[in-house]
N, C-alpha and C positions, 0 to 999 in steps of 0.2 A: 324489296324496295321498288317503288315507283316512283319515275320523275317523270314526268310531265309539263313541269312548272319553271319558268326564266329563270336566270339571276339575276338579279340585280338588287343591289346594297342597299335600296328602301323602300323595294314594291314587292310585291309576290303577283306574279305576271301568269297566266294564264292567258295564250295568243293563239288557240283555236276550242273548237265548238268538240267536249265528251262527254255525250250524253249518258256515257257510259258512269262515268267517276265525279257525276253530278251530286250525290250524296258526299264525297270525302271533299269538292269542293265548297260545298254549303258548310260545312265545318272548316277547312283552311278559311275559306274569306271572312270570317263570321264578324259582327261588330256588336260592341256595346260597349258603358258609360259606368261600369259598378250598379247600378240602380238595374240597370236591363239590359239583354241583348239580342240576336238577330242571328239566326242562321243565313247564310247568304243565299237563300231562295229566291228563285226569280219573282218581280213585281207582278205581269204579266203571267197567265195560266201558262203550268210546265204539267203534260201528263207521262211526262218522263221517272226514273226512280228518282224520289226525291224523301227527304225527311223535313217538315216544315216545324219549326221550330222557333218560336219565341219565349222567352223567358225573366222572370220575373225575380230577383234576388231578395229569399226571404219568405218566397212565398213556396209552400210545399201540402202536399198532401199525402196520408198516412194511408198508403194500399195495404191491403192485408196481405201478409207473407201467404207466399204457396208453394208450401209444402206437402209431404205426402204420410208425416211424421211430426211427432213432435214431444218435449221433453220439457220438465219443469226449467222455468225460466226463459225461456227461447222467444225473441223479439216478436209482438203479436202486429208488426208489420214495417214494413220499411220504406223511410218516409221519401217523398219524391219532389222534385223540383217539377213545377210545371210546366208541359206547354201550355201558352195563352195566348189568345189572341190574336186572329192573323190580321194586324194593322197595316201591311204595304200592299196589299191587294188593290191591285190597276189593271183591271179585266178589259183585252181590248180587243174588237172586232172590226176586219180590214172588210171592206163591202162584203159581211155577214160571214169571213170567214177567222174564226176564232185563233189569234196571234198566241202561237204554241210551237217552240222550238223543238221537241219532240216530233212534230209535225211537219215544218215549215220545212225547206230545201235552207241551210245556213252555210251563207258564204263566207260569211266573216265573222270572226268573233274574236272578242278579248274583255277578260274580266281583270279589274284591278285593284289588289288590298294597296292603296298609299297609308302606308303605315306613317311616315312623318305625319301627312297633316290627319288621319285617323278617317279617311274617306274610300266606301267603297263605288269603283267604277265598273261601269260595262257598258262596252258598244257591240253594235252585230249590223251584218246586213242578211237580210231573210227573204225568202221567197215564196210565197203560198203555194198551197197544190191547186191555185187555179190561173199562179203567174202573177199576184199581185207583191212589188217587191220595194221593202220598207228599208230607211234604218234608224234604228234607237239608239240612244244616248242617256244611260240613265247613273243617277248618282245618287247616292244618303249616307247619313249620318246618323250616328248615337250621340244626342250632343252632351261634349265634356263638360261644356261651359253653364248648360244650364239640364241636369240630369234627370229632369222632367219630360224634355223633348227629343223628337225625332224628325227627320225632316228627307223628302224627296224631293228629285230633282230629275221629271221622264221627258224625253224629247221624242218624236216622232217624227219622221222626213218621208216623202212620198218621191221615190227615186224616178220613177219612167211614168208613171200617168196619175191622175186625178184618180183619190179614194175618198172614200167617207168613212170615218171612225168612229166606232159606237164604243164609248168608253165609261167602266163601270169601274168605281174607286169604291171600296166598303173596310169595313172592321166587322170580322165574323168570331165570333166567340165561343160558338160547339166546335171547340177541337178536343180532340184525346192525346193521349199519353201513348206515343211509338211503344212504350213500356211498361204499359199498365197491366199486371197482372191479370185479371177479368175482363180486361176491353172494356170498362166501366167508364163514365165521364165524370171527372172531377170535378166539374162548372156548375151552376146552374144561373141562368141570367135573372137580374135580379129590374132591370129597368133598360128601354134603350130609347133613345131621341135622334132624328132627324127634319132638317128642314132644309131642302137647295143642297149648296156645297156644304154641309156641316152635318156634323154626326154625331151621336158618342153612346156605350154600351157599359153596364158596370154589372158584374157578376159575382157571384162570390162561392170559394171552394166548399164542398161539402168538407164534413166532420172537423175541418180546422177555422172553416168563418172568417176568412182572410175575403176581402173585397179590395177588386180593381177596378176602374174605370179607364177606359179608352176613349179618346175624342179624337177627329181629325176635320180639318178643312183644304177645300181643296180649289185651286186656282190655273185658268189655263192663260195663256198670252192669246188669244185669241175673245177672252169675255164670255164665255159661252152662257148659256142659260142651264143651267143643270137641274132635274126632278129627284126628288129623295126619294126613297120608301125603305120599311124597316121592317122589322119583326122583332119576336121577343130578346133575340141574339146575334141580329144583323142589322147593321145599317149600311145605306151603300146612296151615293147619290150618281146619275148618269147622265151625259150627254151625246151628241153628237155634233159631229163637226167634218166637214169637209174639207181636204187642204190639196190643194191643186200640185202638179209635176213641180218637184225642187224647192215645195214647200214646208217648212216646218211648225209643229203645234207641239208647245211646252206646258207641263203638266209642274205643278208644285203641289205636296203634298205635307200640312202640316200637322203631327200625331203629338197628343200629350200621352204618357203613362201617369196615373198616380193609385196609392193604393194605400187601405186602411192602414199600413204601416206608421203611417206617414200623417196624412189627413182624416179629419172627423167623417165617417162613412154618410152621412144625412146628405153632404157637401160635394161626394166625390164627383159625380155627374161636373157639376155645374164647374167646382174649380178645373177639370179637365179638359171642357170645354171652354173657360174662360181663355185657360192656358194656349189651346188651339187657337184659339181667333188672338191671340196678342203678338204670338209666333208669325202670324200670317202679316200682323201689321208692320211687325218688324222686317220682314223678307227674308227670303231664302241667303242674300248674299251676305247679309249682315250678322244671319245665324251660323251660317259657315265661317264667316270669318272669326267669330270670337271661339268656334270650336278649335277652329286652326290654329290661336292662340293659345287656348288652353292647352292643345298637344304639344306644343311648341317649349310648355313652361315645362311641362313633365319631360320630353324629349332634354331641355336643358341640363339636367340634374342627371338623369337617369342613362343616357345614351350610353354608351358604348362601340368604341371605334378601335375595327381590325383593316390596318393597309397590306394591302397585297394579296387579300384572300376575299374576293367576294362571296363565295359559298359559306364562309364562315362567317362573315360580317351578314348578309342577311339573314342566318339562321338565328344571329344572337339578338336581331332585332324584334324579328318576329315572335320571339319568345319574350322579350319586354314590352312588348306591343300587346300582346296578350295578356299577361300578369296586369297591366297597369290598368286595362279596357275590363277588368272582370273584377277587380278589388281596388278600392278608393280610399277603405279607411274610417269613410266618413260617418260609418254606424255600428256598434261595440255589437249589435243582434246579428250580424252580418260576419260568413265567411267564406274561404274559399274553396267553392265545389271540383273534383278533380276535372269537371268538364267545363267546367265557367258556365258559360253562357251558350256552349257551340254542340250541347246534346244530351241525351239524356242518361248514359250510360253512367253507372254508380248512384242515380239517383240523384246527383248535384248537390249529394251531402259536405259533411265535413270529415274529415280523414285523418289520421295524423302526420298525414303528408302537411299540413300547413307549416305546423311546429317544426318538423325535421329538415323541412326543406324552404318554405314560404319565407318564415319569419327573418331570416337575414337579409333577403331582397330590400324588401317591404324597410326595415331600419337603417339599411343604408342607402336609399335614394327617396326615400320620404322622410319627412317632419316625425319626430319618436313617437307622435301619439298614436300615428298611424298603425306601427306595430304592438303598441300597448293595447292596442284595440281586441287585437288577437285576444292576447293574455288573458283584458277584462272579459272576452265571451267566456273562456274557459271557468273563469273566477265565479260567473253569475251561473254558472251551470252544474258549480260543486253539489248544488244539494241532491241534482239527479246523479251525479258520479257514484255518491256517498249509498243512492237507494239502488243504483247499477249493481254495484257489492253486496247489498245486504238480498237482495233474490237470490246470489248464491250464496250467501250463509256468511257472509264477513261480517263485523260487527265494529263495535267503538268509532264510529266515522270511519272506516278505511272507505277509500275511493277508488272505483274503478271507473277509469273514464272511456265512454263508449268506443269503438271501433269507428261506427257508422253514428252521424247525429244529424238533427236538426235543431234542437229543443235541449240537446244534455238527455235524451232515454236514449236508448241502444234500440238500434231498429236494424242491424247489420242480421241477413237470414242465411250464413251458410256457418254452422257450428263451429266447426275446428277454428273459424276465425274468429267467431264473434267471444268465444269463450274461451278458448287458447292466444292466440296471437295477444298475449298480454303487454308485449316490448314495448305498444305505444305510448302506457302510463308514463310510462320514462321519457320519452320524447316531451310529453307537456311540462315535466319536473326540468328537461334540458331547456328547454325555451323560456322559462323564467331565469334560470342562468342564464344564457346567451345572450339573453335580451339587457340583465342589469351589469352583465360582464360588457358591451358593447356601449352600452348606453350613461352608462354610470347613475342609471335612478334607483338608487338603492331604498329609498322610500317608498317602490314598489313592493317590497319585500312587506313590510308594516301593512301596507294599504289589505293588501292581499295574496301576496306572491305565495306567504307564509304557511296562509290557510290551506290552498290548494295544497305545497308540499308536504303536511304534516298528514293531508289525507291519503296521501302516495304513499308516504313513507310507511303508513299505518299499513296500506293493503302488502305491500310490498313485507313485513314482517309477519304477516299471518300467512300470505301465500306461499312461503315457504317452510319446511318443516328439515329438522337434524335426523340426517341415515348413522345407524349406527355401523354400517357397513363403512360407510367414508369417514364417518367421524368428520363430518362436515354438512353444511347445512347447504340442502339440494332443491331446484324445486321441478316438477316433474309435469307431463301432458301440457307442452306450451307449442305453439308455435314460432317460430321467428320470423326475420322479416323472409327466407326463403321459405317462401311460402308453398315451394313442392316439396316438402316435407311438412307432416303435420304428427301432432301427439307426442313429441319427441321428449327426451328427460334431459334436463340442463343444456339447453342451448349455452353458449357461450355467451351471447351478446344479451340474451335476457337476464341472466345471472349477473352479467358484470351490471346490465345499468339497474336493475335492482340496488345491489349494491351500494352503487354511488348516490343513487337517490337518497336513501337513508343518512348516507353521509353527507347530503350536500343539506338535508333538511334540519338534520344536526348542529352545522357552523352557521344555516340562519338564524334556529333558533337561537344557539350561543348568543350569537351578536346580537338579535333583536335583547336576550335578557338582559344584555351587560349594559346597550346604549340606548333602551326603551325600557327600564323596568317597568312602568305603568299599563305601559300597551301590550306588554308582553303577558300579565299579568292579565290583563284581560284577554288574550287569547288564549288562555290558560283555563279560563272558566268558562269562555264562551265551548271552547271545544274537551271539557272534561279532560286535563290532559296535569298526567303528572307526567313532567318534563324531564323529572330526572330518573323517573323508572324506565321511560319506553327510552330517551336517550338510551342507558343501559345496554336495553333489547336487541335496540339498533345496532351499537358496536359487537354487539357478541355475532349476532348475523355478517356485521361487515368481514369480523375478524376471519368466520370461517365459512365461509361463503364457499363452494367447490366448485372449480372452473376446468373441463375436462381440456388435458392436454393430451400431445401426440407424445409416447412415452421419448424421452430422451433428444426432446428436440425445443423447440423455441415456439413451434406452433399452437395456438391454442383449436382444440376440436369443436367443430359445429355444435355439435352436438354427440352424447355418448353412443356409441353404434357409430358412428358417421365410418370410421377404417372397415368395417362389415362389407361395408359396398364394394362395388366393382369399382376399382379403380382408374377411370377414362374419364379421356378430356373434351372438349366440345373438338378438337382434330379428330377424332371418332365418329362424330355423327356424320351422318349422310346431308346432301345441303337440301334434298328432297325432305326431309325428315325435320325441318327447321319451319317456324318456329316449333317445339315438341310440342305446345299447349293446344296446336290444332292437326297436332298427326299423332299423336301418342293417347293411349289408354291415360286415363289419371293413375290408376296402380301403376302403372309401365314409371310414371313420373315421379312417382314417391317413393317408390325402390330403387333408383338409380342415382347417381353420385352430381345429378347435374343441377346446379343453383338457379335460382331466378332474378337474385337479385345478391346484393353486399350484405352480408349477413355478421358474419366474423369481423369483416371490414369495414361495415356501418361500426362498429365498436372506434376499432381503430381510425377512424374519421371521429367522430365525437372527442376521445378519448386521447387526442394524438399526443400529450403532454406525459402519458402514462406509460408511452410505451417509445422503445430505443428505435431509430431507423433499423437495424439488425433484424428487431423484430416485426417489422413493420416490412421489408423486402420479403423477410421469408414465408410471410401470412401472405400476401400479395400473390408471391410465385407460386404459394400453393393453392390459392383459393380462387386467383382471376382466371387461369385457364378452363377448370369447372363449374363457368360462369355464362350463361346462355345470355344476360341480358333480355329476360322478356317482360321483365318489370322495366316499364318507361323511370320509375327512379332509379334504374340500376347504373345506367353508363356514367353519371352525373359523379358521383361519388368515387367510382373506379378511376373517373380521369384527372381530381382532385390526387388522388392517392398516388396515380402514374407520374404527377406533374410533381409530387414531391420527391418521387424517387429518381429522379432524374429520366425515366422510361418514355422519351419524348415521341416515337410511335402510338404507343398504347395511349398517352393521353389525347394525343391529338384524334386519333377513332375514334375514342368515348367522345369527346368532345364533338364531333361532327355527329356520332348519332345520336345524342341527346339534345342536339342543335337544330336538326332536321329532321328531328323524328317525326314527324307530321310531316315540315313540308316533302318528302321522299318517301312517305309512309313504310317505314323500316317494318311492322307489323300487321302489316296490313289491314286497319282498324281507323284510318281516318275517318270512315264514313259516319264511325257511332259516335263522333267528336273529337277533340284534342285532347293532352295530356298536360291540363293545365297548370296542375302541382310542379309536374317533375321540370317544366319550363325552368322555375325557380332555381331547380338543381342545375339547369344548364348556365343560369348567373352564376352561378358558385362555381361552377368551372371553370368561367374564366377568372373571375375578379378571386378566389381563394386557391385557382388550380396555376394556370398559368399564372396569376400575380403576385400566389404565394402569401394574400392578406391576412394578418390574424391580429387579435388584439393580446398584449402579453403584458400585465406588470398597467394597465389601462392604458396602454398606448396602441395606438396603430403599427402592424410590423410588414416589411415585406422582407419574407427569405425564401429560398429555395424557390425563384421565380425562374421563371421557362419560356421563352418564345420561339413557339415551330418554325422552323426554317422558311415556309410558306410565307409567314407575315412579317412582314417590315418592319410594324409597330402596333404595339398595343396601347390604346388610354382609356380609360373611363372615371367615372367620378365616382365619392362616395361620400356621404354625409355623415361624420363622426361628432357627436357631443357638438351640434349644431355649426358646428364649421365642416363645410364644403371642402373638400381636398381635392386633385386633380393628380392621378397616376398615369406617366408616362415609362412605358418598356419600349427600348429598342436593341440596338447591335452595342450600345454606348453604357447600357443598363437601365437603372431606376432613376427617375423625377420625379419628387412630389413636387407640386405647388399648391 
């Protein structure tokens, strides 16, 4: 754990100068709008550690795996979210000595995420190595209100004597990938333009042909006269200016993104630049304020409020601050990458962390389309599910849906996952239930809920095969979601949501025959499907489906072997020896009894209708102490599960370290970005952990609700079948209004 960082219930404060933990704050601060986002890199040159990062949602490029091996079928590369762009560059020179905090003597500093109004700040006061001593005052925005733009806001003051400021504002477009397998550039500039304050660059990625443009204008309070010049990949326009003892000179800086996503590439230049000079006309104050309403609308609906604990009130905020600034909704091609916008680590794919953990957020404090959104990418991407399966040898439509995606192919390159860790099929089959169990659009199911299921339930029937040893039908070399274990035979939780997939694609298809016979009928021919043979299939698998148990007890086993191991619990390890994924051998990790995540317990999370509290205490007692949590989804779920058990302890810890896992860097891993997924899981802790939410019989329920001694009260909202509900917990109990 590292803290470093204030409290306070709606900033994340940063109140002196570490040049050291410059990279883990460029991912805490980070901003963006769904469309783009921003590592919080300084404006000004930093030759300190830093990771510069800008990024582009949607836009990716396909690096060739590097490997040292390779076997039929194995992902031929894995696709990557870009850096692009470095649009805040405001290169500034104090009488010719280059303003670089790295360098400078810093007396003062403080950075500021205001997550209410969605604005990041930073002041300092600095001192050059020849005595010349300034201060800044800088601010911007990803704006919500209009997700095209971006906008700055730099101040410079001249504390003790007259300087002259040589300032250089550009948009530079040769950047690389912190994680590009070869050191290769993704870019190639395709056009750039400058004249005065104005600029704009439009490039486009190798092998995927995606084109972005960049445009910026730039304005001081002082009028200055500014010189352009450009290259094929740079434009930058410069001045100089003079400002006397206790004088200040204000910089605005206004940036368009747009990208062929979006607009006709012939165009992009120009509308980018239009964009910029409109921004300009409207002002910085006028752009800020309707940002500020915008956050304000989402802050409405979405907030969440804990009295009497500020460590936990702003850790839940920052986690919704996050979610909401990284995913909008507003485009069915668009999902969410584990890192958002704040790095590059996993590539900024998609995971099945959306489905398992995303999708309840997302449907209960936004408009339902917003999470159907989800659904429809999965939906438009069956055809690649379907050919995922058929490289290894599955046939009749069955679906495997990738691990790792951009596009719907599997591009994930470490085997045991990409080709084992099969559980997350089931996860896409859960989020179509949850979503028309929550939502009540059961005409999702018709549209296309249907099609995706029946492609699951297909693969899900061939991937397993009948031992005549069990006289039950086993399926064997999978991973689960503990992912220090690999190869394993019948995990527990892959076996059971097998299982139910088949069954849940069963009673769609039932009902879609009985109250759509036409439409059904046509999904019958479109997908060559006799419904009443693989029906059949399906029950005979359900029926005897084999779930390894601990002999003579209530618990179900991880997996078969699991009792083989050493029997120890995380009170055994050494606290030097923690996390184990960066002090232990990988073998040392995979022979030993300790989890990485809810595995058994992801089941009974999902599943919790299936099974008795009885058994649900005694899975818990046996499975949470052999639980490392080094999966950032791991605490989220445990403390769900605590808060039902009444285990008010245990939930309240999960609950803070899935809260603050970033901002306290629990793993020590803020640098490579945040944990944008499991955020989602941190909502779920409160509003289904402590608030006990579930929907039963299509109503909203709260039971077995929990409030830590710590907090006074809890409320938050949630948007059910388009009415607005308002949940209040205190000493008194439950209020809805």
């Amino acid at each position: 754990m590292i803290k470093y960082l204030k409290t306070d219930p709606w900033k994340i404060i940063e109140d002196s100068f570490h040049s050291h933990l410059q990279r883990s704050s460029e991912s805490i601060f980070s901003i963006g709008n769904g469309k783009f986002g921003q590592r919080a890199n300084h404006e000004e040159d930093f030759s300190g550690p830093s990771l510069h990062g800008s990024y582009i949602a949607g836009v990716y490029y396909p690096d060739k795996t590097r490997v040292g091996w390779w076997k039929n079928g194995y992902p031929e590369y894995f696709a990557k979210v870009l850096n692009s762009a470095n649009w805040i560059g405001l290169s500034i020179h104090v009488n010719d000595e280059i303003l670089d905090l790295n360098i400078w003597n810093v007396e003062s500093f403080e950075r500021v995420l205001d997550m209410k109004q969605g604005l990041l700040q930073r002041s300092f006061i600095a001192t050059s190595p020849y005595g010349k001593r300034i201060q800044v005052v800088a601010e911007r925005f990803c704006s919500m209100a209009n997700d095209d733009l971006a906008a700055i806001r730099y101040e410079v003051k001249a504390l003790d004597e007259d300087v002259v400021l040589f300032v250089n504002t550009f948009i530079e477009a040769e950047v690389r990938n912190h994680d590009s397998n070869y050191d290769e550039l993704f870019w190639k500039s395709i056009r750039s333009q400058a004249n005065e304050n104005t600029g704009s660059v439009q490039a486009e990625t190798l092998k995927t042909g995606f084109q972005v443009a960049w445009a910026m204008e730039v304005h001081d309070s002082k009028n200055s006269n500014w010189t352009a010049t450009q290259n094929a990949h740079r434009v930058e326009s410069t001045t100089k200016i003079q400002i006397q003892s206790g004088e200040s000179v204000v910089f605005h800086k206004y940036v368009s993104i747009v990208s062929s996503l979006n607009e006709q590439v012939e165009s992009l230049s120009q509308i980018a630049s239009n964009k910029a000079q409109q921004a300009a006309v409207v002002g910085y104050e006028e752009l800020r304020s309707a940002h500020i309403q915008a956050w304000g609308k989402i802050w409405e609906l979405g907030d969440i409020c804990i009295e009497g604990d500020d460590e936990a009130q702003q850790g839940i905020r920052f986690n919704i601050f996050h979610l909401n600034q990284t995913y909008t909704g507003q485009d069915a091609r668009l999902n969410i990458g584990p890192k958002g916008f704040t790095g590059e680590k996993y590539g900024g794919s998609t995971y099945w962390d959306t489905e398992a953990y995303c999708l309840p957020f997302y449907q209960s404090t936004r408009q339902s389309h917003v999470a159907k959104q989800l659904l429809v990418y999965r939906y438009t991407q069956l055809d690649k599910a379907i050919e995922n399966a058929e490289k290894l040898g599955f046939t009749n439509g069955a679906a495997l849906y990738p691990m790792v995606t951009m596009n719907g192919e599997e591009c994930h390159n470490e085997w045991e996952i990409t080709f084992e860790e099969i559980h997350r099929n089931g996860a896409i089959a859960y989020a179509i239930y949850n979503y028309v169990k929550y939502t009540g659009d059961e005409a999702h199911l018709g549209e296309c809920g249907f099609d995706v299921l029946l492609g699951i339930a297909r693969f899900w029937s061939q991937r397993v095969n009948w031992s005549d040893a069990k006289q039950a039908y086993v399926m064997l070399g999978v991973t689960g979601p503990n992912e220090y274990e690999n190869n394993v035979n019948n995990n527990f939780y892959t076996n059971y949501i097998a299982a139910w997939c088949m069954k849940y694609t069963k009673e769609v298809g039932e009902k879609l025959q009985s109250e759509n016979a036409t439409l059904f009928n046509e999904k019958c021919k479109k997908w060559n499907l006799d419904f009443q043979a693989e029906n059949a299939a399906w029950q005979t698998r359900i029926d005897n489906m084999y779930y390894p148990k601990f002999e003579n007890s209530i618990i179900f086993l991880q997996q078969d072997g699991f009792m083989d191991k050493e029997q120890l619990s995380i009170a055994d390890l050494k606290l030097e020896e923690r996390p184990i994924n960066q002090h232990w051998s990988w073998d040392r990790i995979l022979r030993s009894i300790f989890i990485k995540q809810a595995d058994v317990l992801q089941g009974f999370f999902f599943f919790e209708e299936d099974f008795t509290m009885e058994e649900l205490k005694a899975n818990f007692d046996f499975y949470e102490p052999k639980t490392v949590h080094e999966s950032s989804l791991s605490p989220c779920v445990h403390a769900i599960l605590a808060a039902k058990l009444g285990y008010e302890d245990k939930a309240y810890e999960m609950y803070v370290r899935t809260s603050r896992l970033d901002i306290d860097d629990y793993n020590h891993e803020a640098h490579e970005g945040l944990h944008i997924t499991s955020m989602a899981g941190t909502w779920m802790s409160v509003v289904m952990g402590f608030g006990g939410m579930r929907v039963k019989n299509g109503e909203l329920v709260f039971e077995h609700t929990l409030l830590p001694k710590k907090w006074k009260s809890l409320t938050f909202n949630v948007l059910f079948r388009n009415k607005q509900l308002r949940i209040s917990l205190n000493e008194s109990g439950v209020q809805i209004a």
